[in-house]
N, C-alpha and C positions, 0 to 999 in steps of 0.2 A: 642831808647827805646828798648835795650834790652831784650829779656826775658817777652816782652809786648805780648801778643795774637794778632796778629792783629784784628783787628771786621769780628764778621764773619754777615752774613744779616743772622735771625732767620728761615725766611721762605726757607733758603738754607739747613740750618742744617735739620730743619722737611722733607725735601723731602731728604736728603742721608737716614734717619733716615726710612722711609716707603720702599726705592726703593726695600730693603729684602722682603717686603710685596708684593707689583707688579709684584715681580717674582714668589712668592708661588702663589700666586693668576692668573697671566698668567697659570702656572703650570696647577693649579686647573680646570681654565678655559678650558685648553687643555684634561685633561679628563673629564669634561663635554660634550666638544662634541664629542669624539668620545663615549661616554655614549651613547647619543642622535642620533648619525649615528647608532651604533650597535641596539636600539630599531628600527630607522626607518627600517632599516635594516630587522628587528626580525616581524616588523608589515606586511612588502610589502613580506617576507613568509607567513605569517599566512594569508594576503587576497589570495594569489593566491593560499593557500592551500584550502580555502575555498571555491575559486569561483571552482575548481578543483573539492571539494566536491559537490557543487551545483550543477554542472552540470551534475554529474555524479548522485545525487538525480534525475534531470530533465527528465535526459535523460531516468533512469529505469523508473519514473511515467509515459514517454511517451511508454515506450516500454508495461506498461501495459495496459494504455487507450488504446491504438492500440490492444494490446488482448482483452482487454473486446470489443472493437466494434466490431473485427471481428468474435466473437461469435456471439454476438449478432445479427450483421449482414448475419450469418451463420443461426441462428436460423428462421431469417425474408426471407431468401431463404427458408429452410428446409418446414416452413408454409405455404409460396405459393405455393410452390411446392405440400404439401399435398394438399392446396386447388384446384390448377389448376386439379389434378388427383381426385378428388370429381365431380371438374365441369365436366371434360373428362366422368368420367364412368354416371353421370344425364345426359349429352346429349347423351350417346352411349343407354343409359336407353330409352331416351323419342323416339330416332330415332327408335330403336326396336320396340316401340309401336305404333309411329305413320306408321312404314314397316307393323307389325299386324292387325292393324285397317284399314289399306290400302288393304291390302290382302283379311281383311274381308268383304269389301265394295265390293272389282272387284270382289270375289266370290259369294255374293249375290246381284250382278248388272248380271254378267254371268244369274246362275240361274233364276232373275225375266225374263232376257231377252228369256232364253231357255224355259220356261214357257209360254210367250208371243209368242214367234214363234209356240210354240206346239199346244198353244190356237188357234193360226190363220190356223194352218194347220188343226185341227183337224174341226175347223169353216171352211177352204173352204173345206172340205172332205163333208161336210155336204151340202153345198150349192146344 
């Protein structure tokens, strides 16, 4: 049988007939992923850019909590300190006064005593 086709199986011919297909499509496939590498890619900068950014937010808002406290902390010395120098000059105040009133007590303890003696001399003169 010359000139006869031989039989070909249908489901042979469908797959010569696609294999052009499977190769556009591997093709395709192949830049898909490197699509999808070049975003992961593009994503794992953009986090490290950002934790980069964070940190460096962090780190300024710690640099100024650390200022506001040690004013703050500065101010809460500066007060005691004017306090402690209030209490210093009231007790250099009260010691002054209680030195005065000291003073004034042995000089009129002196005198009732010099008084008393005078009394008692002038009383044995008399005897």
């Amino acid at each position: 049988m010359a000139g006869v086709a031989p039989p070909t199986d249908p489901e042979e011919g469908r797959l010569s007939e696609l294999a052009p297909l499977f190769v556009d499509l591997d093709a395709v496939q192949h830049e898909v992923d490197a699509i999808v590498e070049a975003g992961r890619v593009e994503a794992d900068r953009i986090r490290a850019e950002a934790a980069a950014e964070a940190e460096a937010v962090i780190a300024y808002a710690t640099e100024r909590a650390i200022a506001v406290k040690t004013r703050e902390s500065q101010r809460v010395l500066e007060r005691s300190a004017t306090e402690r120098d209030g209490r210093i000059a009231a007790g250099e105040a009260r010691a002054a006064a209680v030195r005065t009133n000291a003073e004034a007590r042995a000089v009129g303890v002196a005198d009732a005593v010099i008084q008393q003696l005078a009394a008692l001399a002038v009383a044995d003169g008399v005897d």
